[in-house]
N, C-alpha and C positions, 0 to 999 in steps of 0.2 A: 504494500500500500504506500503510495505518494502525495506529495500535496505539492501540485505544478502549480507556477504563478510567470506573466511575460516574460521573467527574467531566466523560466527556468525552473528544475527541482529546487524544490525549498528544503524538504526533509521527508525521508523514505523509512518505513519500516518491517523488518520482514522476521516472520515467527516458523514456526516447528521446523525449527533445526536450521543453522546458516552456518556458511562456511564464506571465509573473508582471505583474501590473497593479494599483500601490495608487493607491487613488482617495481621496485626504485629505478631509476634513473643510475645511482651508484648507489653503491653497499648491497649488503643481504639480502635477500627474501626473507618479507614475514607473511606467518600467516596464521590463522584464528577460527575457533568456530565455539558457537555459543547456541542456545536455544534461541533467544531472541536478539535483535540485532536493531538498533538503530541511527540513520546518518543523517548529519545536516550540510547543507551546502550553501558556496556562495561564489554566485557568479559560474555556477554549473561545475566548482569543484568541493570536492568534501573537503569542509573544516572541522568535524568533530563525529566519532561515533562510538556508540554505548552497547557494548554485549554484556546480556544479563543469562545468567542459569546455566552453570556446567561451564563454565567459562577455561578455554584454552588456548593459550597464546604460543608459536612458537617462531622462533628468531634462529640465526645460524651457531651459536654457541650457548643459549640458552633458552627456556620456557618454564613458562609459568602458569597457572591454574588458579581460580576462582569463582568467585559467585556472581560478582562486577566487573567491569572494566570500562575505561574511559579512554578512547586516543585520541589524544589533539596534534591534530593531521601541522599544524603550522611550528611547533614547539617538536615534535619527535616524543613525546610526552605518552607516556600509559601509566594509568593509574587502578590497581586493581586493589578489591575488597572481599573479604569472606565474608561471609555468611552470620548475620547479627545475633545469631543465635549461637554461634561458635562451634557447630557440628561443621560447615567446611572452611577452612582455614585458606589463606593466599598459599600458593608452595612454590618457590621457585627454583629449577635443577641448574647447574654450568657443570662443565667437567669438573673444578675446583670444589663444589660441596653442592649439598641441597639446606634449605631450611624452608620455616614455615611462620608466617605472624599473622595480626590481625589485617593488615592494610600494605601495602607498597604500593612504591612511583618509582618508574623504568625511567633516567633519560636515556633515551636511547639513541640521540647522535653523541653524548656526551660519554657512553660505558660507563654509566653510573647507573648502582640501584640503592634506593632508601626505603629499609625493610623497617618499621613500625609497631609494637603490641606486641609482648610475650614471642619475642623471636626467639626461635630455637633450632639447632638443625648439626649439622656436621661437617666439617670441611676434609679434603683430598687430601694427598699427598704431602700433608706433614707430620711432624711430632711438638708432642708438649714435653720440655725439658726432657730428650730421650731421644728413643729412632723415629724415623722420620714416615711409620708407617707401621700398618696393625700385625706383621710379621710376628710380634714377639708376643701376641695373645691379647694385648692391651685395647683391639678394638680402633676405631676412626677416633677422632680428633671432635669432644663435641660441643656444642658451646648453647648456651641462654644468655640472656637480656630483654631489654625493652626497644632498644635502636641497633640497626644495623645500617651502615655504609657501606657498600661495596663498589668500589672504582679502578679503573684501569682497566677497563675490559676483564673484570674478574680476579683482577690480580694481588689488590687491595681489600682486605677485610678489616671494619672498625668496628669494634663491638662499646655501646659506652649503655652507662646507665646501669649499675645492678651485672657488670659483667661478668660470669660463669664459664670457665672452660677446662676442660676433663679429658682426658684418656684413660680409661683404668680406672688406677687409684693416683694418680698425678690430675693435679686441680689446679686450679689458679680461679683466684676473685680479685674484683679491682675495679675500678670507677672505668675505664674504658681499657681495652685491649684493642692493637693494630697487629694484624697479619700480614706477611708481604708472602707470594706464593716464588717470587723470582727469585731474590735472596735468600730465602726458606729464614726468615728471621720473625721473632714476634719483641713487642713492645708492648709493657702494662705501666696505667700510671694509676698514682691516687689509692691507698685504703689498698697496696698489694697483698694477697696472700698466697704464699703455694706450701703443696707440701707432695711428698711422693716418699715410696716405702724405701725404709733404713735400709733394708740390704744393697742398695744401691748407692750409698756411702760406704758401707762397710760389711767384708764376706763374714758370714757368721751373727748377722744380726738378724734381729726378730721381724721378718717377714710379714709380721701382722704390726707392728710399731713402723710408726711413719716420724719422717722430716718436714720442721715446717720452717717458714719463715715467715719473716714477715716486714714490710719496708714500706718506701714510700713511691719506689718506680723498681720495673726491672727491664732487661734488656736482654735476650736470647738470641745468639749466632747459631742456628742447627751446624752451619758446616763447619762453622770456627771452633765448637762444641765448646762454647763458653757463656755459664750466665753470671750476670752482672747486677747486684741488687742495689739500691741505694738511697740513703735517707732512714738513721734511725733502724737501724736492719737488725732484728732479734732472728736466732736460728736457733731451735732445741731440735734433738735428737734422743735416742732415749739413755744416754745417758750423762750429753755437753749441753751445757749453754751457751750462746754467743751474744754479743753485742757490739755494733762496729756502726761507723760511718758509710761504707762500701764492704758490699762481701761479691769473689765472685769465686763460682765456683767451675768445675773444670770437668767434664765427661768425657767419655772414649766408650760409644757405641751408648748404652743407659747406663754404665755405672759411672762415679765418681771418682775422678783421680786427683783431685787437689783442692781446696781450698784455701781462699787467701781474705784476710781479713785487713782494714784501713781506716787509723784513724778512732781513737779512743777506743782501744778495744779490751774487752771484757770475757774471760773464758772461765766458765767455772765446771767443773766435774764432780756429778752428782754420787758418783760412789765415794770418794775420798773426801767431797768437799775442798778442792783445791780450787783455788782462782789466779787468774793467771790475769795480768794488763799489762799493757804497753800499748805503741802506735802501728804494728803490723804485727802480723802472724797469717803464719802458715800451714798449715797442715797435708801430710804427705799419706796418701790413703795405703800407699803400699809398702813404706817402709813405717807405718803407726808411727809416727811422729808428728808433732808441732812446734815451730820455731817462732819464740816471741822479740821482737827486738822494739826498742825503745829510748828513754832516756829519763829514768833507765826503764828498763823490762822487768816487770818485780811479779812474786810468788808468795803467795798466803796460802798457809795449811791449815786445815780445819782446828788447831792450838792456837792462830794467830801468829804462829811463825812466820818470819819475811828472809826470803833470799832477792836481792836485787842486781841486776847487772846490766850489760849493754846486751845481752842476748838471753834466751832463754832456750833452753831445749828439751821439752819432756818427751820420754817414749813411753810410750803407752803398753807396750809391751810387759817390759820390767817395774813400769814405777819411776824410774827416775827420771831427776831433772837434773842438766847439766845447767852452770850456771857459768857464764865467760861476762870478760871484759870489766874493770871497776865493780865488782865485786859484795856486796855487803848482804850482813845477815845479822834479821834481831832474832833471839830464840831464845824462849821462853822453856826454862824445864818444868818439869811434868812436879807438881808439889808433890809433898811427901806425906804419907799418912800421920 
């Protein structure tokens, strides 16, 4: 059905069942089919059309599904909706991940998409703090929030608002998280939290006890295999505590091989009650060591004993702490009955 006027179709409507195909000038084919369908015109070209019920949209690297949809033929513009009842949801697939929210808007001369409401979904071809893929049991890569951004022709993932992202038992929360799929790198800022299981610090730990942390941004190289925390950065473990200005730590494949600590830092060991400060420290995952260096580097034991010096060296092995460089010790003996 149409409503012709001198000029022309003014606006057309077509019901059970329609199938929609723009064939560009340059770029992709898209094309679309909905139960109902409706176009407006001007000047005998379409400026806007509305597919309503079962809505399916598909482009050359990605599609999406709904209950609405809106394209504004002069903008490049698709704006689609689920279903207010929240039985069908917006979904939309790229090779890089799928997810699903209340509402999106495609630019689609720009490879931008803004995903809206309880977004939720999974992404490709990465890893969170680990491999870079569900190889080792751990499942895809998944993520919640309230906003998503996605730009670059798909390349770009922003999660902000309430952001959630998981593999396994590796998590991360944080005011926003950025994905880059080219560099294989993620970036979280604000209110950071991760944590993933102890054996992956150290062989022999309890498989069911996890590592957390917690800062105020992080920074993750998958290839570089180096995360970088920082701002106020606490790390327990089950049996260390940390506290540092910057902590970053150091992977090979998903375990840990070093960490390194900057900047007021604070280590205490919850079996012996030993605390350890200075301005850097180290810890070598495979020779159980930590190196604290400072000015000086100083050592309390659970009597309020102090060994101080320009270094520190505890092996965790044996117990002991080497102590090098300007040297000093208060030590209190043990009273006497």
């Amino acid at each position: 059905r149409a409503v012709i006027a001198d000029e022309g179709i003014l606006n057309m409507q077509a019901d059970q069942g329609v199938c929609f195909e723009e064939i560009p000038i340059e770029g992709p084919l898209r094309s679309a089919e909905a139960e109902t369908a409706r176009a407006w015109f001007t000047d005998g070209e379409i400026t806007d059309i509305q597919l309503d019920g079962a809505v399916e949209i598909r482009a050359e690297t990605a599609s999406a599904s709904g209950s609405r949809a809106r394209l504004v033929q002069a903008s490049g513009l698709i704006m689609i909706q689920g279903d207010a009842t929240g039985r069908n949801r917006v979904g939309l697939v790229s090779d890089n991940g799928r997810m699903s929210c209340d509402q999106a808007i495609l630019y689609d001369r720009e490879g931008r998409i803004e995903a809206r409401g309880k977004v939720q979904g999974e992404l490709a071809n990465t890893g969170l703090l680990g491999p870079a893929d569900s190889s080792g049991g751990d499942g895809p890569v998944r993520f919640a929030g309230e906003i998503l951004e996605v730009g670059d022709d798909g390349d770009r993932f922003e999660l902000r608002d309430n952001a959630r992202v998981w593999q396994g038992r590796r998590i991360l929360l944080a005011d926003e998280v950025l994905v880059r799929h080219a560099d294989e790198s993620l970036t979280a800022r604000g209110h950071v939290r991760t944590s993933f299981p102890a054996d992956q610090v150290e062989d022999g730990a309890d498989a069911a006890e996890d590592v957390v942390v917690d800062a105020r941004s992080l920074d993750y190289d998958r290839p570089g295999g180096v995360a970088v925390f920082r701002g106020s950065v606490h790390y327990s473990d089950p049996e260390h505590t940390l506290s540092a200005n910057r902590l970053s730590i150091a992977f090979v494949d998903d375990e840990v091989t070093d960490v390194e600590a900057v900047g007021a830092v604070e280590i205490v060991d919850g079996t012996t009650g030993r605390r350890l400060t200075g301005n850097h420290a180290v810890r070598t995952v495979a020779s159980a060591t930590i190196t604290v260096t400072g000015a000086p580097a100083q050592l309390t034991d659970e009597r309020g004993n102090v060994a101080s010096g320009e270094s520190l060296t505890w092996n965790q092995a044996d117990g002991t702490v080497a102590v090098a460089g300007g040297t000093e010790t208060i030590y209190y003996p043990e009273e006497t009955p």
